[in-house]
C-alpha distance (Angstrom), angle and dihedral (degrees) to the residues before:
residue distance angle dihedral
X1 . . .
X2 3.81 . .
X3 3.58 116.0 .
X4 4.21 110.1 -109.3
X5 3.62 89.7 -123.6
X6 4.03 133.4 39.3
X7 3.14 148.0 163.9
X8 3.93 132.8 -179.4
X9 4.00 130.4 -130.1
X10 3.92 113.2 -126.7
X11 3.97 84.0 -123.3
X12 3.98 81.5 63.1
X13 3.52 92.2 46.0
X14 3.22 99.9 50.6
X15 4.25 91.2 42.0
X16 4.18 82.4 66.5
X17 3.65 94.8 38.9
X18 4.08 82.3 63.5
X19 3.22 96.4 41.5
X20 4.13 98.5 58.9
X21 4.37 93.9 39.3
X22 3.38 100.7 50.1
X23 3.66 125.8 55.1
X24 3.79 93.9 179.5
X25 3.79 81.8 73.4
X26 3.96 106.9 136.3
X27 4.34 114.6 -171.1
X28 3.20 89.3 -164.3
X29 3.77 96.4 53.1
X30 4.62 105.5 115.2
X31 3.94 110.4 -92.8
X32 4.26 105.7 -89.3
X33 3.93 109.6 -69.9
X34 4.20 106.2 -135.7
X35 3.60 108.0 -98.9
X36 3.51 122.5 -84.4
X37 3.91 123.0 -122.1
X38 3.77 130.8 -148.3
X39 3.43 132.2 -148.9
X40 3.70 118.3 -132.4
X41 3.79 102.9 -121.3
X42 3.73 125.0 72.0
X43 3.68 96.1 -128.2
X44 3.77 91.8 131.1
X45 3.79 105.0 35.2
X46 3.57 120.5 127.2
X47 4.39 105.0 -97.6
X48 3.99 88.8 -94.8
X49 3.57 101.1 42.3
X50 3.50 88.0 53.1
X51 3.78 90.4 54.4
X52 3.38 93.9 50.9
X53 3.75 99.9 48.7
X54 4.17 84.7 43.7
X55 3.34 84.0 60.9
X56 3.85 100.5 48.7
X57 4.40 86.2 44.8
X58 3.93 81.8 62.0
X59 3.61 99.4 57.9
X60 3.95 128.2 104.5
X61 3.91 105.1 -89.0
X62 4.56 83.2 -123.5
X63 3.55 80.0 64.7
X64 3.69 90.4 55.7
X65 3.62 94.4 58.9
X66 3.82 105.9 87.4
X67 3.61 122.2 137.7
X68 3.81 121.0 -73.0
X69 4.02 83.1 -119.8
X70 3.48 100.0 72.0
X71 3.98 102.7 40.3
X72 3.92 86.3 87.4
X73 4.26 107.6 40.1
X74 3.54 98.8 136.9
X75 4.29 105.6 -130.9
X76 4.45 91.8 -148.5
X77 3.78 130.5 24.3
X78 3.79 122.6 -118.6
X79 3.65 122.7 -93.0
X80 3.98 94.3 -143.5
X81 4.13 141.1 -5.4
X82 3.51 82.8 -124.2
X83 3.26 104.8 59.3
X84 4.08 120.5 112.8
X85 3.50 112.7 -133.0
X86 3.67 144.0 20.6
X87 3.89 111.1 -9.5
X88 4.08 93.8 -142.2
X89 3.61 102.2 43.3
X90 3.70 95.6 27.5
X91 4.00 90.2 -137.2
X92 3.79 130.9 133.4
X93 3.84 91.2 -159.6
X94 3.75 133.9 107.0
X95 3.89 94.4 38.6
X96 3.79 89.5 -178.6
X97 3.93 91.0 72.9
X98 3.36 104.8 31.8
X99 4.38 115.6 108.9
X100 3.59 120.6 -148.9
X101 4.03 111.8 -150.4
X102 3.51 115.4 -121.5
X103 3.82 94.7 -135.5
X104 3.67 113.5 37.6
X105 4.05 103.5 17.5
X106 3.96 100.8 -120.1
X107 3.45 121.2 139.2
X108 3.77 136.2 -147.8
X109 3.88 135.5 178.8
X110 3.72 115.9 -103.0
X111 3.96 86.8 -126.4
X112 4.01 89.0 50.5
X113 3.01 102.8 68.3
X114 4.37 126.6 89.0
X115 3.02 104.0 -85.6
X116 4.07 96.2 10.4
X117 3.74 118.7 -124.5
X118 3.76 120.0 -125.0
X119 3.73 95.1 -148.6
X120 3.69 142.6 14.9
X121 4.07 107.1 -74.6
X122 4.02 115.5 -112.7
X123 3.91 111.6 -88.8
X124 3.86 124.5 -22.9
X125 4.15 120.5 18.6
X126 3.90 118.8 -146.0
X127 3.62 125.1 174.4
X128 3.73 126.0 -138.9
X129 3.11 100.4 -87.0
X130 3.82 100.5 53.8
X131 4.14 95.8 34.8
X132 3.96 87.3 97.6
X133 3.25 106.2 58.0
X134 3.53 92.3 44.7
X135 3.76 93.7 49.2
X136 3.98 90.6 52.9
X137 3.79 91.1 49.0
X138 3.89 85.3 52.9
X139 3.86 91.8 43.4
X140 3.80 112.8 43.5
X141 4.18 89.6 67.9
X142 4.60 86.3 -136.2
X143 4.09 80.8 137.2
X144 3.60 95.6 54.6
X145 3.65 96.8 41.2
X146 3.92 91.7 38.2
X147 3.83 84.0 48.6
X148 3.92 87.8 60.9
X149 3.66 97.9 54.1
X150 3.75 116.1 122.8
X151 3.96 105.9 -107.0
X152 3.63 93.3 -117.7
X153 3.88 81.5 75.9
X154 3.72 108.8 35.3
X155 3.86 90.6 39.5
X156 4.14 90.4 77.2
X157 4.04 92.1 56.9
X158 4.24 100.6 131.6
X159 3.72 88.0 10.1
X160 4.11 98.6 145.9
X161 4.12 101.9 -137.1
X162 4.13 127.3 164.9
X163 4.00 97.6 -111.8
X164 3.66 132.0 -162.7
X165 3.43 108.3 -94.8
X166 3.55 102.2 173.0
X167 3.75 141.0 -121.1
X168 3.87 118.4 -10.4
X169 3.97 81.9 13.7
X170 3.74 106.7 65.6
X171 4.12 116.6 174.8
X172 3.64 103.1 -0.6
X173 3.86 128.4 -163.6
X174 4.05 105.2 -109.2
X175 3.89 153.9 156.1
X176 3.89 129.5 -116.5
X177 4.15 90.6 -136.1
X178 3.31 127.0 -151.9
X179 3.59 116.3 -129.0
X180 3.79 101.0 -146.9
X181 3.39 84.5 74.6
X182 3.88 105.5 52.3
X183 3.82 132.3 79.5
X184 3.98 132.2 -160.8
X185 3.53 128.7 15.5
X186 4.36 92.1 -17.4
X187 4.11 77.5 61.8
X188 3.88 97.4 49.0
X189 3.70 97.6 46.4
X190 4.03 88.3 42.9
X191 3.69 86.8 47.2
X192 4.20 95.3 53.5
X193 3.29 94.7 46.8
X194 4.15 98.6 42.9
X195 4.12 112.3 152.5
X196 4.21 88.8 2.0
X197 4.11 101.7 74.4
X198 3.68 132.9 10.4
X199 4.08 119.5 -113.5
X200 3.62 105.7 -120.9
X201 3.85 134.1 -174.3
X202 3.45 123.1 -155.3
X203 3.91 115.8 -140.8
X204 3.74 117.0 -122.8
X205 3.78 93.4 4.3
X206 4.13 100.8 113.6
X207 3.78 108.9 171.6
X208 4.20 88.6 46.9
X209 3.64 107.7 28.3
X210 3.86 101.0 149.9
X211 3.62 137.4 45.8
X212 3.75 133.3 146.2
X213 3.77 121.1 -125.1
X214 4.26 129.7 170.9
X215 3.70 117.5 -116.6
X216 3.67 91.5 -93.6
X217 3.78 85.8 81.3
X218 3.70 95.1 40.5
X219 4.19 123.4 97.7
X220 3.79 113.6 -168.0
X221 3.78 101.2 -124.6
X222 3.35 107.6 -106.9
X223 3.50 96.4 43.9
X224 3.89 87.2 60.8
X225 3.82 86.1 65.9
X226 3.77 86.9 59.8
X227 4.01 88.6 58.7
X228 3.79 85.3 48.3
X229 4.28 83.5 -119.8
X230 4.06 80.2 146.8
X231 4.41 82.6 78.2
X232 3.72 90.2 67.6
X233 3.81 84.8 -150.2
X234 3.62 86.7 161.5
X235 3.11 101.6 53.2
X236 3.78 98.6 36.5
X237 4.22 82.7 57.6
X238 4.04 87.1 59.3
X239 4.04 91.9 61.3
X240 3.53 140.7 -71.8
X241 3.56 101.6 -86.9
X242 4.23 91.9 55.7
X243 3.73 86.5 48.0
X244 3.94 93.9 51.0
X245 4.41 78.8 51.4
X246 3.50 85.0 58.7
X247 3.61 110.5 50.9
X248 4.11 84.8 41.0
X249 3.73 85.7 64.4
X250 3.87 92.0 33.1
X251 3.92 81.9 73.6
X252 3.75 112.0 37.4
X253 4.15 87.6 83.4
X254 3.62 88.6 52.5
């Protein structure tokens, strides 16, 4: 049984967050490895690589000065997620100048990439294929304004509640979300209705995980054990394969 009282982590939140944006996620995938660092000289680069990156060292610093956009265009696809190692040359080697991106854990040599990189960039590394969401997180100021919020509001992010989840649902098991952590559409609708309605995600409910509702339709959790919402009876009257979704998400706050 669920405990009477709960509250989740951000790590947690975040964890879920993944879980419902991406579709490329892979449980099996090995826990994150730390992220690598590179030295700036090419001491250790295979003979060509070194060439290459020789040659780039040479050029007029005007040259130098091309957007940050195109410093990480990958030249050749990957042949599988899986796959340890750089995802254009395929090669687990040279450890030193390989770059781990922050958001999806591939990793590519610094002298791999189009148009290579002599040295590790400055602060966080995100490959193509990641940079936009983590541009629009940076660019659509929700941290700032979420950051404003009286705490009366932003106190309740990973509160566990029983949340209105409408009809053929009834009470279900969910999570006050904070919207710092969320990308997409879950973002946009958080981000409209900032400081009006609370983000919430509904456990075990994949293809409509988020939706924001007022306190009216909010029940702290252990009152909902009071109202006997823990039975699921309305959700075990819309079929038996809702009511197994319900007593899944009964127990993830446990």
């Amino acid at each position: 049984m669920a405990s009477r009282s709960g509250r989740l982590p951000p790590a947690t939140l975040r964890a879920m967050e993944t879980d419902n944006t991406s579709s490329d996620t892979d449980d099996s995938k090995p826990a994150r490895r730390r992220r690598r660092s590179a030295r700036s000289s090419p001491a250790n680069l295979p003979d060509e690589k070194v060439a290459a990156v020789t040659t780039a060292g040479a050029a007029p610093k005007a040259a130098r000065a091309a957007p940050a956009a195109s410093t990480t265009t990958v030249t050749t696809s990957s042949n599988g997620h899986d796959e340890e190692g750089c995802r254009v040359c395929h090669k687990d080697d040279n450890h030193a100048y390989l770059l781990l991106c922050e958001a999806c854990n591939d990793e590519y040599h610094t002298y791999c990439l189009n148009p290579p990189l002599e040295s590790v960039p400055e602060g966080d590394f995100f490959c193509d294929k990641c940079k936009h969401l983590h541009s629009t997180k940076d660019d659509d100021g929700l941290d700032s304004l979420v950051s404003a919020l009286p705490p009366q509001y932003t106190s309740r992010f990973g509160e566990i509640v029983w949340a209105s989840g409408g009809t053929g649902y009834g009470w279900w098991p969910s999570c006050i979300y904070d919207p710092r952590l969320t990308v997409g559409g879950a973002r946009q609708l958080a981000r409209k209705n900032l400081g009006k309605k609370h983000l919430l995600y509904f456990f075990e409910c994949p293809d409509t995980p988020f939706t924001v509702l007022g306190d009216n339709r909010l029940v702290q959790w252990e009152d909902g054990f009071l109202e006997e919402y823990d039975l699921g009876k309305i959700a075990k009257a819309g079929g038996r394969n809702r009511f197994t979704s319900f007593e899944r998400a009964f127990m993830i706050p446990g």
